[in-house]
mmCIF file of the N, C-alpha and C atoms, coordinates in Angstrom:
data_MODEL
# 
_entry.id   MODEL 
# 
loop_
_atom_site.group_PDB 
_atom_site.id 
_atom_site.type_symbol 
_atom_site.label_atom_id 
_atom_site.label_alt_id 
_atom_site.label_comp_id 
_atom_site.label_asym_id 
_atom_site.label_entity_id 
_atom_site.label_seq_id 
_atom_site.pdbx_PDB_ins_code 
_atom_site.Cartn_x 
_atom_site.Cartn_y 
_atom_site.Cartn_z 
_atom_site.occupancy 
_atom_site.B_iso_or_equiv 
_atom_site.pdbx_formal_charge 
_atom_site.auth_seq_id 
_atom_site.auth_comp_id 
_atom_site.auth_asym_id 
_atom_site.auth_atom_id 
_atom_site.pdbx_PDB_model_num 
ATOM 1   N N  . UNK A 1 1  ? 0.825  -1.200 0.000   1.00 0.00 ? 1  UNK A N  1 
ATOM 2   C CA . UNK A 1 1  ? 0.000  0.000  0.000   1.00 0.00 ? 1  UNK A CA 1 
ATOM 3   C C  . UNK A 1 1  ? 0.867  1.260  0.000   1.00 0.00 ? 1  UNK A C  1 
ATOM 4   N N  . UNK A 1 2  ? 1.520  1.351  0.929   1.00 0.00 ? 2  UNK A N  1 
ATOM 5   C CA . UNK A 1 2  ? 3.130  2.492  0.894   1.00 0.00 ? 2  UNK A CA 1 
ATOM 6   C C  . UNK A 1 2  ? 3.364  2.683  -0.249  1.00 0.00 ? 2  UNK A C  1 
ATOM 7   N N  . UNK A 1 3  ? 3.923  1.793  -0.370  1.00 0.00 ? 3  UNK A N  1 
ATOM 8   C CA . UNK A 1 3  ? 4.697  1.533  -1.884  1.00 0.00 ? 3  UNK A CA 1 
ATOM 9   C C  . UNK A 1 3  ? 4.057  1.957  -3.151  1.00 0.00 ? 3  UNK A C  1 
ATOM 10  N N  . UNK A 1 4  ? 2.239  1.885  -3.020  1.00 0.00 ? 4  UNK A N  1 
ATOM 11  C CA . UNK A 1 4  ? 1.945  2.366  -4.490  1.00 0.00 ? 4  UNK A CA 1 
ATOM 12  C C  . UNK A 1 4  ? 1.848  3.714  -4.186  1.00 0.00 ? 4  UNK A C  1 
ATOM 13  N N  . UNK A 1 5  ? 1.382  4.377  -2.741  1.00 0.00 ? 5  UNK A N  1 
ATOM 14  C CA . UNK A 1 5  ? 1.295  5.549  -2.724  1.00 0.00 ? 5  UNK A CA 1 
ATOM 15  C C  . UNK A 1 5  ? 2.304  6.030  -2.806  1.00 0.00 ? 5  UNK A C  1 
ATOM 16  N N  . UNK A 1 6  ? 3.297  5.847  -3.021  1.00 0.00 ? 6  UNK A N  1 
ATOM 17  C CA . UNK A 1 6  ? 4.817  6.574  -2.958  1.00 0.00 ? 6  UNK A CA 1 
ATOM 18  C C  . UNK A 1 6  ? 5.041  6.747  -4.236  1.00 0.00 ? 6  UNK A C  1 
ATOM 19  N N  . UNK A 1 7  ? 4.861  5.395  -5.509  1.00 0.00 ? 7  UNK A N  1 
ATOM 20  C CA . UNK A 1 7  ? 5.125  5.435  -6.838  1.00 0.00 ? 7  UNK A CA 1 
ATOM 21  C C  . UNK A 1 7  ? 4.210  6.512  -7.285  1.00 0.00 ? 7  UNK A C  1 
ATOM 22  N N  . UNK A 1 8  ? 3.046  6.388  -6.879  1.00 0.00 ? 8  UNK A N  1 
ATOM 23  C CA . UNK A 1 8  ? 1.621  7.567  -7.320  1.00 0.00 ? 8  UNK A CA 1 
ATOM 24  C C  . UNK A 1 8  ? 2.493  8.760  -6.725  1.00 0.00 ? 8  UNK A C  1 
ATOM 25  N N  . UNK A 1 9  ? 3.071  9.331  -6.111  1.00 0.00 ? 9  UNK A N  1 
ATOM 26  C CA . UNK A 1 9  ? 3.663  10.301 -5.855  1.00 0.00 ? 9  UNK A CA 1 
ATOM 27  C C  . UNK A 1 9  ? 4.664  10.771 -6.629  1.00 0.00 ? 9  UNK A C  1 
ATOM 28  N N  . UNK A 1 10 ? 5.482  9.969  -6.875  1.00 0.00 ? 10 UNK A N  1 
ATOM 29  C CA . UNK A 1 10 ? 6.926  10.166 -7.862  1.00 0.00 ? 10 UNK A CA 1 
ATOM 30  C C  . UNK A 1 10 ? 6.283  10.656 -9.157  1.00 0.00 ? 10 UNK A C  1 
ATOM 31  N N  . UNK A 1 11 ? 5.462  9.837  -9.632  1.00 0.00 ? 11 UNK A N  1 
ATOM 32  C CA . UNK A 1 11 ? 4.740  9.677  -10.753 1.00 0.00 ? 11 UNK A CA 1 
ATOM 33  C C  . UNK A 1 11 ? 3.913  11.172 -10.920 1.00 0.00 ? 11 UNK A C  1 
ATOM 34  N N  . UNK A 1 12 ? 3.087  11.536 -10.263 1.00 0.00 ? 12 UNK A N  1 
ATOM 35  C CA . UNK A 1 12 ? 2.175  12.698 -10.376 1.00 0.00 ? 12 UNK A CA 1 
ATOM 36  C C  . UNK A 1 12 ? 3.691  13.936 -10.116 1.00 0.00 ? 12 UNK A C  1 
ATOM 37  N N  . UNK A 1 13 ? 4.579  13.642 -9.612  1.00 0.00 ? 13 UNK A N  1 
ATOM 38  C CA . UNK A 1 13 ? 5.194  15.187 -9.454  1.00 0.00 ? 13 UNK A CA 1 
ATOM 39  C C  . UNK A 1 13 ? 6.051  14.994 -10.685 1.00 0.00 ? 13 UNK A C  1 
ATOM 40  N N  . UNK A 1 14 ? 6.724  13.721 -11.478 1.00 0.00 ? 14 UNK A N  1 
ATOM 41  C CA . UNK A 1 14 ? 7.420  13.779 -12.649 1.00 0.00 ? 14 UNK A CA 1 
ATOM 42  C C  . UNK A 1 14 ? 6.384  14.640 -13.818 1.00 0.00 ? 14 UNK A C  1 
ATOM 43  N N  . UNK A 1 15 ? 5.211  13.907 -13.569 1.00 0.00 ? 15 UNK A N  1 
ATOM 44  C CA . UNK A 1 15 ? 4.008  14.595 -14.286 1.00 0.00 ? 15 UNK A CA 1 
ATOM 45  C C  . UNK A 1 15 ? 4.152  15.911 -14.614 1.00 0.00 ? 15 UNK A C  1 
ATOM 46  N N  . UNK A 1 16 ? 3.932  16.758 -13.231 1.00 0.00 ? 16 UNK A N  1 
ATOM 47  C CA . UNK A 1 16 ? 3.625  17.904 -13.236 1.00 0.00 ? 16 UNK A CA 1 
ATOM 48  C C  . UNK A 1 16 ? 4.751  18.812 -13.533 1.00 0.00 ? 16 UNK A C  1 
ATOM 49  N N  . UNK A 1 17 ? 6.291  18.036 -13.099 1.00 0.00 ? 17 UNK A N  1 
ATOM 50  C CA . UNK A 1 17 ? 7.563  18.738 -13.523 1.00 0.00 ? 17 UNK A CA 1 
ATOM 51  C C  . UNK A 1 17 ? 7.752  18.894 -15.090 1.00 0.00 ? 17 UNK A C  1 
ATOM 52  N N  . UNK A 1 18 ? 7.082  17.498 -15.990 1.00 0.00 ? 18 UNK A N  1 
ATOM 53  C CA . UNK A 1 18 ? 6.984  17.755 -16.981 1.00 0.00 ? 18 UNK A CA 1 
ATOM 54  C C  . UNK A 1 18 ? 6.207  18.954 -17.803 1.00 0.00 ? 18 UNK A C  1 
ATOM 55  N N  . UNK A 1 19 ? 4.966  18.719 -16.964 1.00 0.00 ? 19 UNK A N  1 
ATOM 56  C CA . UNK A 1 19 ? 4.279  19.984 -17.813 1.00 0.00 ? 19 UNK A CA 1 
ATOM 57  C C  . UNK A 1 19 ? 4.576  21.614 -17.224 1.00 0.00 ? 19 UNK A C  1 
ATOM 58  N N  . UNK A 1 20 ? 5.172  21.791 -16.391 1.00 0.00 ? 20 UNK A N  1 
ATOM 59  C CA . UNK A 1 20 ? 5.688  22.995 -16.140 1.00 0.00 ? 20 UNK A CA 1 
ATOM 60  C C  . UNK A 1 20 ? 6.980  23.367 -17.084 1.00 0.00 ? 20 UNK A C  1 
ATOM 61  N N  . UNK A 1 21 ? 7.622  22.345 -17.018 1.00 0.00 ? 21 UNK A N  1 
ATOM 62  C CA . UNK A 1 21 ? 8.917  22.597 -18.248 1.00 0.00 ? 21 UNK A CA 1 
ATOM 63  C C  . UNK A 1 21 ? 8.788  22.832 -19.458 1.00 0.00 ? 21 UNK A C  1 
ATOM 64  N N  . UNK A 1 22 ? 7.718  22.192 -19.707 1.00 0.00 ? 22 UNK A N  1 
ATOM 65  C CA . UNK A 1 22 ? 7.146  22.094 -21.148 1.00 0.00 ? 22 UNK A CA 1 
ATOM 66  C C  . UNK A 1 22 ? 6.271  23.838 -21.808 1.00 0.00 ? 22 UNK A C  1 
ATOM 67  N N  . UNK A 1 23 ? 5.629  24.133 -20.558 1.00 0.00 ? 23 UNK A N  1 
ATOM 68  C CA . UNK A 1 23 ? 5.098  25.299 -20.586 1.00 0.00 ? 23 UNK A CA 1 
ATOM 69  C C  . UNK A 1 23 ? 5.087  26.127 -21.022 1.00 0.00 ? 23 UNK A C  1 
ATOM 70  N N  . UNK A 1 24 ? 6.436  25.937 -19.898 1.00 0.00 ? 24 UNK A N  1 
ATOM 71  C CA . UNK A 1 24 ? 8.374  27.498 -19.892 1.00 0.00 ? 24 UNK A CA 1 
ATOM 72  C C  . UNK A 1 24 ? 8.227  27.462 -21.208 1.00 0.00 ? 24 UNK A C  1 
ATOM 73  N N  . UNK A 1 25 ? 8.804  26.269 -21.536 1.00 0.00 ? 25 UNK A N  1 
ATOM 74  C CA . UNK A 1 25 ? 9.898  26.636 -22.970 1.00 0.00 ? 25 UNK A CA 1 
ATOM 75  C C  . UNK A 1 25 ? 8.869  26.738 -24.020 1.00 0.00 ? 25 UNK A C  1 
ATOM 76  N N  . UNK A 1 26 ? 7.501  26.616 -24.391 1.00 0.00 ? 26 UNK A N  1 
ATOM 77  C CA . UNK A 1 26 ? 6.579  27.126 -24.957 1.00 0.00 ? 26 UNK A CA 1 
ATOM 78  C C  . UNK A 1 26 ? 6.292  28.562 -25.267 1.00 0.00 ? 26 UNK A C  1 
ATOM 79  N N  . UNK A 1 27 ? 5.751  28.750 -24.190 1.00 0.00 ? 27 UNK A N  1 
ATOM 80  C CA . UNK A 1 27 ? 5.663  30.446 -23.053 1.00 0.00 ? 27 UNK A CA 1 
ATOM 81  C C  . UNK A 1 27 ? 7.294  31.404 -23.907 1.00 0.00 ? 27 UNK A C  1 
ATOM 82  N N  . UNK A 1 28 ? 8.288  30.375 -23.691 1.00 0.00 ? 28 UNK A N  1 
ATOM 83  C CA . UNK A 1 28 ? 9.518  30.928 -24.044 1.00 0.00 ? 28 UNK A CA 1 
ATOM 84  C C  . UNK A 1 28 ? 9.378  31.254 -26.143 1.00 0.00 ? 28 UNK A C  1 
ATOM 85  N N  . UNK A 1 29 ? 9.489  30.386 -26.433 1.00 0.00 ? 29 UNK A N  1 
ATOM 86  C CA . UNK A 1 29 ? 9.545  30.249 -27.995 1.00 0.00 ? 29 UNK A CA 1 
ATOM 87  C C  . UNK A 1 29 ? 8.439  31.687 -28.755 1.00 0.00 ? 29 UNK A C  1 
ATOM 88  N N  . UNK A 1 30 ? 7.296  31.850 -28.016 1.00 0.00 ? 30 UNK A N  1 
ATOM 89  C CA . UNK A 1 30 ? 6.077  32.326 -28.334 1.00 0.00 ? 30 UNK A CA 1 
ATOM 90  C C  . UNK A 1 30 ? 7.269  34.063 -27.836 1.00 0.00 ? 30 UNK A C  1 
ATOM 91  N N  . UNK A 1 31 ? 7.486  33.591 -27.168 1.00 0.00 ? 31 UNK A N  1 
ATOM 92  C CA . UNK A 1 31 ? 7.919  35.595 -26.652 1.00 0.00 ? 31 UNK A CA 1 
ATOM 93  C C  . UNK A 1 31 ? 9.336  35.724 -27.815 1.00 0.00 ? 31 UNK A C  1 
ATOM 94  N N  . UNK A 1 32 ? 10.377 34.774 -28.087 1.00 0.00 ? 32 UNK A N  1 
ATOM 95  C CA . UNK A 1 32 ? 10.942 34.816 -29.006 1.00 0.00 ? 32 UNK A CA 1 
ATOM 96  C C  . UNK A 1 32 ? 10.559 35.003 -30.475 1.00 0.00 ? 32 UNK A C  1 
ATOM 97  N N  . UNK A 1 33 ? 9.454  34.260 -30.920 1.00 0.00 ? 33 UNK A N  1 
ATOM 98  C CA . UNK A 1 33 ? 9.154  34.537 -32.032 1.00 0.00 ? 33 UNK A CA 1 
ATOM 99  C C  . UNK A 1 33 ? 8.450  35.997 -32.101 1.00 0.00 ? 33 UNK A C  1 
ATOM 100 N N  . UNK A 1 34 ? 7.470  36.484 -31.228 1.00 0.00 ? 34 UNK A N  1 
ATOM 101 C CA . UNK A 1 34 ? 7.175  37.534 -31.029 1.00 0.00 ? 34 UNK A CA 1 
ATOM 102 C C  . UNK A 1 34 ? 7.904  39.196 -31.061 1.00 0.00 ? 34 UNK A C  1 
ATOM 103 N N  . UNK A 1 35 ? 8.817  39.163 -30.843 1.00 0.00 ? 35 UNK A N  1 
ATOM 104 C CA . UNK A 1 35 ? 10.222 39.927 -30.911 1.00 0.00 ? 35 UNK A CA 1 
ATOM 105 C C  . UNK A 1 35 ? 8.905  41.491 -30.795 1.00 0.00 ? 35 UNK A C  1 
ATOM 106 N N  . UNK A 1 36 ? 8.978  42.117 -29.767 1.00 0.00 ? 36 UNK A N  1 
ATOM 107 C CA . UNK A 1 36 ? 7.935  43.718 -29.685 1.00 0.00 ? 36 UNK A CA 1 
ATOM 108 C C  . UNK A 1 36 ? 9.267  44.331 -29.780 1.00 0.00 ? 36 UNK A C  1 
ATOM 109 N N  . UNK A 1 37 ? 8.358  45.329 -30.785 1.00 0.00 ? 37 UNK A N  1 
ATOM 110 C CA . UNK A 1 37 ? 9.433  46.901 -31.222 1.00 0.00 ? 37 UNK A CA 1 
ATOM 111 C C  . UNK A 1 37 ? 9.607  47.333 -29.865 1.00 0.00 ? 37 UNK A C  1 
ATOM 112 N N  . UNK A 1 38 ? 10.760 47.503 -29.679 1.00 0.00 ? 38 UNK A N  1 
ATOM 113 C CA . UNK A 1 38 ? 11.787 48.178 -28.637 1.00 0.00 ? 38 UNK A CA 1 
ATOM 114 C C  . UNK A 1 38 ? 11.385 49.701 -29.426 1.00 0.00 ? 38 UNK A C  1 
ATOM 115 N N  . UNK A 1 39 ? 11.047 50.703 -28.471 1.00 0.00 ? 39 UNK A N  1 
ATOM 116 C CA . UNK A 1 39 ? 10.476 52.157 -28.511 1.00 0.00 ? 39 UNK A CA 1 
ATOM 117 C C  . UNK A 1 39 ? 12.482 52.531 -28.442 1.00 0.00 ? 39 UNK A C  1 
ATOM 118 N N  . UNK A 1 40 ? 12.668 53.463 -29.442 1.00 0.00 ? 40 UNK A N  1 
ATOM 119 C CA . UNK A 1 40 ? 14.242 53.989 -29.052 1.00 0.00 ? 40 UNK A CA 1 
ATOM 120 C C  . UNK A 1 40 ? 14.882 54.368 -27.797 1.00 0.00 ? 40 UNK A C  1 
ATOM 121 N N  . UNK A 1 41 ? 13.739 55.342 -26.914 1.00 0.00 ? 41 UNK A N  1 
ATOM 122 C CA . UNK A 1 41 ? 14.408 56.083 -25.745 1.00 0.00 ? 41 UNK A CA 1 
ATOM 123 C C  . UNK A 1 41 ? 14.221 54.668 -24.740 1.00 0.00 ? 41 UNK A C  1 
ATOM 124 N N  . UNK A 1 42 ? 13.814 53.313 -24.861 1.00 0.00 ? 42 UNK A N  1 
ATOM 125 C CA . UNK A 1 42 ? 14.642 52.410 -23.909 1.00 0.00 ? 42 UNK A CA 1 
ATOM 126 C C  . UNK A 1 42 ? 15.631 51.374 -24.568 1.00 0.00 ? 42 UNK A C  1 
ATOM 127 N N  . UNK A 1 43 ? 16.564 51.554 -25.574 1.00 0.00 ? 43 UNK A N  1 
ATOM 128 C CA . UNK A 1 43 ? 17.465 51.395 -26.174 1.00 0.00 ? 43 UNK A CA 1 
ATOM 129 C C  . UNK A 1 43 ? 18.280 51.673 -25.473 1.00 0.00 ? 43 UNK A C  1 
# 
């Protein structure tokens, strides 16, 4: 019984580490491709 609740644990936080990482670098790509005009006077 331990034992599965422990694997169900490992398991749901690999889960969730995955989809947070996955997110980022989504979240990330989208603001890269996006590139906003830089106004000169904060150059």
């Amino acid at each position: 019984m331990i034992k599965n609740f422990k694997h169900m644990c490992l398991t749901s936080f690999a889960f969730i580490l995955t989809t947070v990482a996955s997110s980022v670098v989504s979240a990330n790509s989208i603001w890269i491709l996006y590139e906003p005009e830089v106004p000169e006077n904060l150059k």
